[in-house]
C-alpha positions as CSV (number, residue, x, y, z in Angstrom):
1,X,-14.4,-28.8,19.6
2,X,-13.9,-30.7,16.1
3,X,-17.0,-30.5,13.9
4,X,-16.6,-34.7,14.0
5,X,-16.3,-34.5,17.7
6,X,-19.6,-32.4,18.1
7,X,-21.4,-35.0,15.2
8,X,-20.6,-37.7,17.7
9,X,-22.0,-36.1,20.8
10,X,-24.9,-35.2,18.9
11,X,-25.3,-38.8,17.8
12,X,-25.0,-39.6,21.3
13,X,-27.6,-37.3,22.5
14,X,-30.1,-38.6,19.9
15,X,-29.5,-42.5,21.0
16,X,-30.0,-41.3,24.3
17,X,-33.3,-39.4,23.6
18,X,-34.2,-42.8,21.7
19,X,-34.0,-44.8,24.4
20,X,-36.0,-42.4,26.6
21,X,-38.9,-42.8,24.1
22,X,-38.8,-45.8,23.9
23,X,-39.0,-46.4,27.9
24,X,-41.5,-43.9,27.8
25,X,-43.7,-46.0,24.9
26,X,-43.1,-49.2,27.3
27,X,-44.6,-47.8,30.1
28,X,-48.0,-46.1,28.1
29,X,-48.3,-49.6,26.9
30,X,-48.3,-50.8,29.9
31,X,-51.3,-49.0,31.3
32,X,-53.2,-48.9,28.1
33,X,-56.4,-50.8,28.6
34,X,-56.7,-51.6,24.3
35,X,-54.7,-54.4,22.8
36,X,-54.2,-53.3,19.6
37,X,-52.9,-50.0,20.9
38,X,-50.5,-51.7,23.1
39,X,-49.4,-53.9,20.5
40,X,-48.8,-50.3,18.8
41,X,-47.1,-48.8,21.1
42,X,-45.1,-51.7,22.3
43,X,-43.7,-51.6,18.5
44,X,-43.2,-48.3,18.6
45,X,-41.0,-48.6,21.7
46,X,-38.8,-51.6,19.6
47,X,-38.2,-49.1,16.6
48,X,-37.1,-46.3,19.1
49,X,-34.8,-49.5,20.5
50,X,-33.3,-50.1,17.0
51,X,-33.0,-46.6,16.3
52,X,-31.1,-45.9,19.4
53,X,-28.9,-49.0,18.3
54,X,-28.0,-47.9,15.3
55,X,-26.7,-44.2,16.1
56,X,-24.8,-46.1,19.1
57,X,-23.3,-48.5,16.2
58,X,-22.6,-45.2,14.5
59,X,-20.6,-43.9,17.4
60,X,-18.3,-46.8,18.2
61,X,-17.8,-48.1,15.1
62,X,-16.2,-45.3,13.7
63,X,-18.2,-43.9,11.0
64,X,-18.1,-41.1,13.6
65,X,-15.8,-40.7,16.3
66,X,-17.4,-40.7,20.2
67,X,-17.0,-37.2,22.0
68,X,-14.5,-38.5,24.3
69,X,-11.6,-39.3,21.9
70,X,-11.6,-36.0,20.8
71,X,-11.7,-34.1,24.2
72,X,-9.4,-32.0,24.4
């Protein structure tokens, strides 16, 4: 696999973990009893959300190819 191949899948792999945290922040929010520590954690799921947005703009917009254009 290309070393630009394997940047992209790992890219992939890191939005993808993103997104997980981020669900996973939504729903501690969601049963946490404080308002200023769901306000906290509800932020804290947003920047997860952005983060994930960015390394998926990364991936398509061709700073770094996506894993499958380069499969081979």
């Amino acid at each position: 696999m290309q070393r630009a191949s394997m940047q992209g899948f790992a890219i992939g792999l890191q939005a993808g973990h993103c997104r997980e945290q981020a669900a996973r922040f939504r729903w501690l929010a969601q049963r946490e009893p404080l308002a200023r520590m769901r306000r906290y954690l509800t932020r804290l799921a947003g920047q997860y959300d952005e983060l994930a947005a960015v390394q998926a703009l990364r991936t398509t917009a061709g700073d770094i190819p996506a894993p499958e254009e380069h499969a081979s």
